[in-house]
Structure formats: structure tokens, C-alpha cells
C-alpha positions in Angstrom: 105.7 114.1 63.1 108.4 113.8 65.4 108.6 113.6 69.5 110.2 116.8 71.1 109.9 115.7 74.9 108.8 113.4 77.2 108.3 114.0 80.7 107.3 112.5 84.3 105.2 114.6 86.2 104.6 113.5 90.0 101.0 114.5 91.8 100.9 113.9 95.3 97.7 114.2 97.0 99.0 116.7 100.7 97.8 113.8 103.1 97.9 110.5 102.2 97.5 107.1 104.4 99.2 104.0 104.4 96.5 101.9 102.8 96.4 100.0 99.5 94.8 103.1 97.9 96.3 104.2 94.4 94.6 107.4 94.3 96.9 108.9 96.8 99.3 109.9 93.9 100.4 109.5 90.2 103.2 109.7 87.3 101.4 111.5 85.0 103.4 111.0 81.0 103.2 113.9 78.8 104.7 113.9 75.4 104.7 116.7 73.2 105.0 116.5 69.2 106.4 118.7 66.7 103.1 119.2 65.4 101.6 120.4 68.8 99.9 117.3 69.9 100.0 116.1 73.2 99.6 113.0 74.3 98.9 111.8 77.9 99.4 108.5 79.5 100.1 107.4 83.7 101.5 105.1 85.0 101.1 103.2 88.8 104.1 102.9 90.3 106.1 104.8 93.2 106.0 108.3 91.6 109.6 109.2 92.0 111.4 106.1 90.5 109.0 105.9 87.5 109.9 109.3 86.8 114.1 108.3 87.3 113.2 105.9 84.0 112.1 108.5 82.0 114.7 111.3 83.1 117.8 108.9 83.1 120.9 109.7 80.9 122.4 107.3 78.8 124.4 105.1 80.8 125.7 102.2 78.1 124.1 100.9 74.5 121.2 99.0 76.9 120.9 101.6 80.0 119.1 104.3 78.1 116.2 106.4 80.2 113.2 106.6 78.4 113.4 110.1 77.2 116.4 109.7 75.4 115.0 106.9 73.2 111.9 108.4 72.5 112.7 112.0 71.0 113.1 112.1 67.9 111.2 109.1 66.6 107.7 109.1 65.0 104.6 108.6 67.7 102.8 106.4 64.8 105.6 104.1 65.2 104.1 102.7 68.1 105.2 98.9 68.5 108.8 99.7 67.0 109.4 102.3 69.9 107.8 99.6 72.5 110.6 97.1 71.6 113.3 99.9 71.1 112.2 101.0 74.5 112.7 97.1 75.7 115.9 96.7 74.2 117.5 100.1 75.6 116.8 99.4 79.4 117.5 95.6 79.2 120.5 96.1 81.3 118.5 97.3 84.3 113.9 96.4 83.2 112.9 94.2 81.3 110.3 94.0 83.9 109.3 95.9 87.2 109.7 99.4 87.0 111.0 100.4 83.5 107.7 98.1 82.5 106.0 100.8 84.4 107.2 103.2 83.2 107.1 101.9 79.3 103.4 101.4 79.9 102.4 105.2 80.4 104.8 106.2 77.3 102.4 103.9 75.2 99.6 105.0 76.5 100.7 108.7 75.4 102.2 107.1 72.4 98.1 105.7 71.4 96.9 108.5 72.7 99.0 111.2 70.3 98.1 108.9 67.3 94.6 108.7 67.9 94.4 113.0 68.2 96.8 113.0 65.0 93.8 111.1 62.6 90.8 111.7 64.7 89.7 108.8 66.1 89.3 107.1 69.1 92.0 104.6 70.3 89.7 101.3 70.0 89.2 102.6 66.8 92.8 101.9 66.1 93.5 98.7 68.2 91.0 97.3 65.9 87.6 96.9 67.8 84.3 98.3 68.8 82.8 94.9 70.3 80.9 97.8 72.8 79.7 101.1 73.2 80.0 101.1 76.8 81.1 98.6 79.1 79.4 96.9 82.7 80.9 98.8 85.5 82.3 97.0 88.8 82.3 99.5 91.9 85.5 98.2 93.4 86.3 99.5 96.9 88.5 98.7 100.4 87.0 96.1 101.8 85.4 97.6 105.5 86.1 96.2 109.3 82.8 95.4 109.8 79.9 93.1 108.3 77.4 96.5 108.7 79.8 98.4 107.2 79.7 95.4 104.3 76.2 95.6 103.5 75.7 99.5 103.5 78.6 99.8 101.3 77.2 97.6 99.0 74.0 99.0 99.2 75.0 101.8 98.7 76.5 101.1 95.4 73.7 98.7 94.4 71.1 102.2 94.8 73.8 104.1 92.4 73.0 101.6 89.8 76.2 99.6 89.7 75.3 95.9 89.1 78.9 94.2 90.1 80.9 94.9 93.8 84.3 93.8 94.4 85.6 94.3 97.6 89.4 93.6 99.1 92.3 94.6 101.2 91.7 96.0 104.5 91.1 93.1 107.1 91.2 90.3 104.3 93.8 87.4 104.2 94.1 87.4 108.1 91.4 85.3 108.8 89.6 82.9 106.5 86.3 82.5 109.1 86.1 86.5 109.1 86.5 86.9 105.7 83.9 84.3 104.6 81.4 86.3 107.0 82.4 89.6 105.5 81.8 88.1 102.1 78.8 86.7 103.1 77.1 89.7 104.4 78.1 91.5 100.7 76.7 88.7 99.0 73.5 89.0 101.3 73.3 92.5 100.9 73.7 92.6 96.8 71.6 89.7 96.2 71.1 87.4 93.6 71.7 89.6 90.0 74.4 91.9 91.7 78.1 90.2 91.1 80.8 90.0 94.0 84.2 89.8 93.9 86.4 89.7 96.8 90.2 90.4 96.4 92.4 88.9 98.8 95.4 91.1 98.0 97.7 87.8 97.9 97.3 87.1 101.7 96.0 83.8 101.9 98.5 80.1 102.5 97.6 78.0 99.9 95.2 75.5 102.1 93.4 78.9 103.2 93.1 79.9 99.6 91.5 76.4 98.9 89.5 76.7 102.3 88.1 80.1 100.9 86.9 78.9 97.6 84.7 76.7 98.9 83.0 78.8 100.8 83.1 81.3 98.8 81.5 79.3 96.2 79.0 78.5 98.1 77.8 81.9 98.8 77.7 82.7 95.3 81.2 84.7 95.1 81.7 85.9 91.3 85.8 85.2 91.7 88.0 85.2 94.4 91.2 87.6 93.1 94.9 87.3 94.1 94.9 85.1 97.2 98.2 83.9 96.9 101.2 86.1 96.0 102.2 87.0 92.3 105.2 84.6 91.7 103.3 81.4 93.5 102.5 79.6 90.1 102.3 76.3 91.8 100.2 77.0 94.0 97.9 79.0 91.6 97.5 75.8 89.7 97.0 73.6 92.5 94.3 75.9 93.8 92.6 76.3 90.2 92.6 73.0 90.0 90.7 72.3 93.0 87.7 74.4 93.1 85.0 75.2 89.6 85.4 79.4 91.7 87.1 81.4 89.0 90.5 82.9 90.6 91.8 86.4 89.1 94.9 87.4 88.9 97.4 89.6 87.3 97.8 93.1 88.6 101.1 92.7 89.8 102.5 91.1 86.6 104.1 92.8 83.5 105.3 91.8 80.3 103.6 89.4 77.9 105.7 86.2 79.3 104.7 86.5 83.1 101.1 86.4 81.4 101.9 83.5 79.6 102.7 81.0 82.7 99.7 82.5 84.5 97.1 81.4 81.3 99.3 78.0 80.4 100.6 77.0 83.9 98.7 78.9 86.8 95.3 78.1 85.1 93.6 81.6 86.0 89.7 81.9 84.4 90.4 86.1 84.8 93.7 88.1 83.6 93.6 91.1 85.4 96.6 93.3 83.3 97.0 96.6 84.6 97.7 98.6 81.5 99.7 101.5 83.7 102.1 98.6 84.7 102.0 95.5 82.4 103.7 97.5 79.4 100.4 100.1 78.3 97.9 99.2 75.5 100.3 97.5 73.3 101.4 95.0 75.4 98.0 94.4 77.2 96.2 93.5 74.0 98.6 91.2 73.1 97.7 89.6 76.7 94.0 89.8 75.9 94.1 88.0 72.7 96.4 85.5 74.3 93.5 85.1 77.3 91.1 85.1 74.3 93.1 82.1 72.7 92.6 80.0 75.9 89.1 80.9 76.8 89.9 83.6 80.1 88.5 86.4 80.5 90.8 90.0 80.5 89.7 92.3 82.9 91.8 95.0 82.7 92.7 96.1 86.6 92.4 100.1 87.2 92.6 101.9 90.2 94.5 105.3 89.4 92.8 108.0 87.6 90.5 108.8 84.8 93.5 108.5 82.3 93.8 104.7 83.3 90.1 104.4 82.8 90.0 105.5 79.5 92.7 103.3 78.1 90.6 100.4 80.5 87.3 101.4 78.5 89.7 101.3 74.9 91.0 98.3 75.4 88.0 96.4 76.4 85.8 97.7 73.5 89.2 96.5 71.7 88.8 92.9 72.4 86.4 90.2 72.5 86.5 88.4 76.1 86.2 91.2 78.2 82.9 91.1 80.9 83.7 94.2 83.6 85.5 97.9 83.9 87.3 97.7 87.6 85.6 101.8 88.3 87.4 103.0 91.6 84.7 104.3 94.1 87.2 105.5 97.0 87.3 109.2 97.4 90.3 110.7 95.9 90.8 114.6 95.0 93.1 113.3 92.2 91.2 110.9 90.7 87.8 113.4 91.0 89.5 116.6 89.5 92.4 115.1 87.0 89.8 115.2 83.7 87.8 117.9 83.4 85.2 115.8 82.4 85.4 112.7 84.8 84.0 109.3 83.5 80.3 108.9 84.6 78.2 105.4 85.9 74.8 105.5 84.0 72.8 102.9 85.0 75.6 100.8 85.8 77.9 101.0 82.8 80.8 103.6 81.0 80.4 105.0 77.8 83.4 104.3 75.7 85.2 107.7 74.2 84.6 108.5 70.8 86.7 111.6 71.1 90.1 111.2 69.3 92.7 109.9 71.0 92.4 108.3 74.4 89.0 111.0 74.2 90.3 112.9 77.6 91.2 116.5 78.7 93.6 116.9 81.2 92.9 119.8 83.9 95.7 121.9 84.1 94.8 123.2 87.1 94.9 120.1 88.8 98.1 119.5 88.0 99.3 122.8 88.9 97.9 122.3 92.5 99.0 118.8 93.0 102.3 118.6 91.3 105.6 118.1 93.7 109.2 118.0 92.2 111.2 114.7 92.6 112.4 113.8 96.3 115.7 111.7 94.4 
């Protein structure tokens, strides 16, 4: 079997808003085979430049775009194209972007494998430590502590047993955002988990000032107070407060992962598989995690095709405790899979359909795809 193309396809929801929601658009990867197996991945970036790494020519022997490297070569070589694609954009990845990019190619890449010998992906990353997987409704965090509780109720009467909440006022103003988590912790009670997500906005002293009181109402962990590259001041804060602090979802590549399980201290390693460099590179995270006692929670807020390689990857590994399930309202993320990913009394059934065990609607592409503004 041999790849015949790879491309970037940009959706674009017509109206979008400028909040931290990733529903709003996508780089959806498609790579076709010579034996007429498609394979779908996505990646979370901005649309248009993810889609420049895959379309770019050949510049010099490491400025390759990632089309160029990829057809031709066998799909089943999986890890040998992941550090071919490395090598070939060193000049202008490594990390950032071409990471990105790299990550929905894998995807694709476990996804065409897993159609080609009928199986499901976990099946191949060599796990099934679940059949389905606890589900955490994870949602913009409202203006208003009323707004709070009947969110959460909300989510509590669907069945979900685990709330995170984050962005939208948070990291402005430690006193509001204890009472905001407060009145979600009030309103969830004592066997429904809550986790509050900063969105890196928090001084270190605010970050510390937060985890006490967020430990004292009972918060499950407090994620990504302080930005990304603050390693420092991650293990300062770690080591200041028994609250577990989650990280991670800005991070790619296996070495950024490294200093925030060895140096930063984190409890949970949040790898976003769309961005840290797909499945191949976020199991080796996990295992890494694993080998220091952290959890991986794999962070997912695109579409169903994130999801799915979320719910393969955690029934991949052993340290694994939540699915991040996106509750905001997105056209995209609704109509993307004809069949979307369901909540059943508060968990996800993995796939157990070859491959990544989706199906693409091709009519939701058609409507929501937009050509390339650069």
C-alpha cells in the first residue's frame, strides 16, 4: 500500500466569536491510499497555516511540506514517517505548527492502518484497559455564579459525573473566581468532580492563593494557571499546595513533556493529540506520565475526529481517569460524523470499528469548507 495524497481541508463555521472556543473551525487531514483507503485525522491550529505545512514545496533537504514527504511511503510505516516528517521540516518545526500539523497526518496515518487489518486503533497501540471511558462535560466558564450552578446542573441531570469549567472571566480576579468555583462545587456536590481551567491567567502568588482555596472547596484540579513556558513557577506552585495542577495543552513534542513531568511537577498531562504530534507521540507521553505516577488526560476540544483518537488512546494506556467531551454548541462539531459520539450515563463507548471507528459526513464538509485565505 502506498500514499497517493495528502490534503488540508479548512471548515469554517459562517459566524464565529472571539472566544476560546475551538469548535468555530478545523483542518480536517485526509489521506488517500492506493488501495482506496482513506484515512482521517484534524488537527487544532489556525486553519490556514496548518494547511501551508502540508501544501508547501520543497524548499531545501530539511524545508519539506508535509505532502511531499508523505506520498509514496507505506501508511503501516507509521513511526518511520513521524521522524521522517521531523527531520524534513527541522529547518522551520520541530515544534509549534509543523507539530500540528504532524499530529493530524498520524492520526490519518493510525487511522488508514487500523481500516487496512480491521481493527480498532487501541487495538493496535496495544491496549484495551476500557470499554468506555468517564466523561468530563467541559465548558466556558459563565459571568455569573447562577449561571454556574444551572450549567452544572444541567450537566449533572444529563448523567455526566465530572465538570470542568474555564476561560471566560477566569484569571482576572482570584476572589471572583473562587466564588464562581464555589457555587459549581455547591451545585455538583459531593460525587460530581470539578475542574476549573484558568487558561494560564493567574501571577504566580494568585496561582498559589487559588489553590488553597480551591482545595478547600473540594476542586478536582486547578488546570493551566500560569502560562505554558513558566516551568519555574509550575514547580514552585506544585510544590506548595497537595491540589493537583494540569497542564499541557499548549505543549508539543515529547521533550516539552518531559520538563513538565521531571521539572514542573504536574499530577495531570493534558497532551492534545491534534497538536502534541498525534497518537504516536502522545503515547509515548502517557507512558512517560505512567513511569512517574501522573495521570494523562488527553485535552480535546475540536470535533468527533479528536474524540475518537482521545477515547483510543486512553483505552491504550494504563493512567488515564477522564475523556475532556466538549459540551458548547458547535454546528461542526454536531454534524462532522455521521454518527456523533454519545454520553450514556456519564461515560463513551470506545470504537470497535476499524480504524479510528468514524465516518466522516461529506456533506458537512461540502457546506463548511472555505479555500485558503494565504
Amino acid at each position: 500500500m502506498k500514499i497517493t495524497n495528502v490534503e488540508g481541508i479548512i471548515l469554517r463555521l459562517p459566524v464565529r466569536q472571539p472566544v476560546a472556543d475551538g469548535t468555530q473551525d478545523d483542518l480536517l487531514i485526509r489521506i488517500e491510499t492506493d488501495e482506496g483507503i482513506t484515512g482521517y485525522g484534524e488537527v487544532d491550529t489556525a486553519p490556514e497555516v496548518g494547511k501551508a505545512v502540508v501544501d508547501a514545496a520543497m524548499s531545501h533537504g530539511t524545508c519539506y511540506g508535509l505532502r511531499e514527504i508523505l506520498v509514496g511511503k507505506d501508511p503501516f510505516d507509521i513511526e518511520q514517517i513521524w521522524e521522517l516528517m521531523y527531520r524534513k521540516t527541522n529547518y522551520y518545526g520541530r515544534l509549534g505548527v509543523v507539530m500540528h500539523a504532524m499530529s493530524g497526518v498520524d492520526m490519518a496515518l493510525w487511522d488508514i492502518v487500523g481500516k487496512a487489518v480491521g481493527k480498532p486503533v487501541h487495538k493496535l497501540l496495544g491496549g484495551s484497559y476500557c470499554s468506555d471511558v468517564r466523561a468530563y462535560a467541559s465548558l466556558l466558564m459563565p459571568d455569573d455564579a447562577q449561571e454556574v450552578r444551572e450549567a452544572v446542573h444541567r450537566y449533572v441531570a444529563e448523567g455526566f459525573t465530572a465538570v470542568k469549567l474555564g476561560y471566560g472571566p477566569l484569571g482576572n480576579d482570584v476572589r471572583r473566581d473562587v466564588e464562581l468555583a464555589a457555587a459549581a462545587k455547591e451545585a455538583a456536590g459531593r460525587d460530581v468532580e470539578v475542574m476549573i481551567d484558568i487558561g494560564h491567567g493567574y501571577s504566580l502568588k494568585e496561582a498559589m492563593q487559588a489553590a488553597r482555596e480551591f482545595e478547600d472547596i473540594g476542586i478536582f484540579w486547578m488546570e493551566e494557571p500560569l502560562p505554558p513556558e513558566d516551568i519555574e513557577g509550575y514547580r514552585q506552585l506544585c510544590g506548595s499546595t497537595s491540589l493537583r495542577i494540569a497542564a499541557g495543552e499548549q505543549d508539543a513534542g515529547r521533550w516539552t513533556f518531559r520538563r513538565l513531568i521531571w521539572e514542573a511537577g504536574l499530577d495531570v498531562l493534558q497532551p492534545d493529540i491534534s497538536r502534541v504530534g498525534g497518537l504516536t507521540e502522545a503515547k509515548r507521553i502517557a507512558y512517560m506520565a505512567h513511569e512517574a505516577n501522573r495521570l494523562c488526560v488527553p485535552h480535546a476540544f475540536r470535533t468527533g475526529v479528536l474524540v475518537a483518537a482521545c477515547l483510543h488512546l486512553i483505552a491504550a494506556i494504563p493512567n488515564s481517569a477522564f475523556l475532556e467531551f466538549s459540551v458548547t454548541e458547535s454546528a461542526l462539531r454536531r454534524d462532522l460524523l455521521t454518527t456523533p459520539f454519545k454520553v450514556v450515563k456519564g461515560r463513551v463507548a470506545v470504537p470497535v470499528q476499524p480504524g479510528l471507528g468514524i465516518e466522516i459526513n461529506p456533506e458537512t464538509v461540502k457546506a463548511y469548507s472555505v479555500r485558503s485565505a494565504i
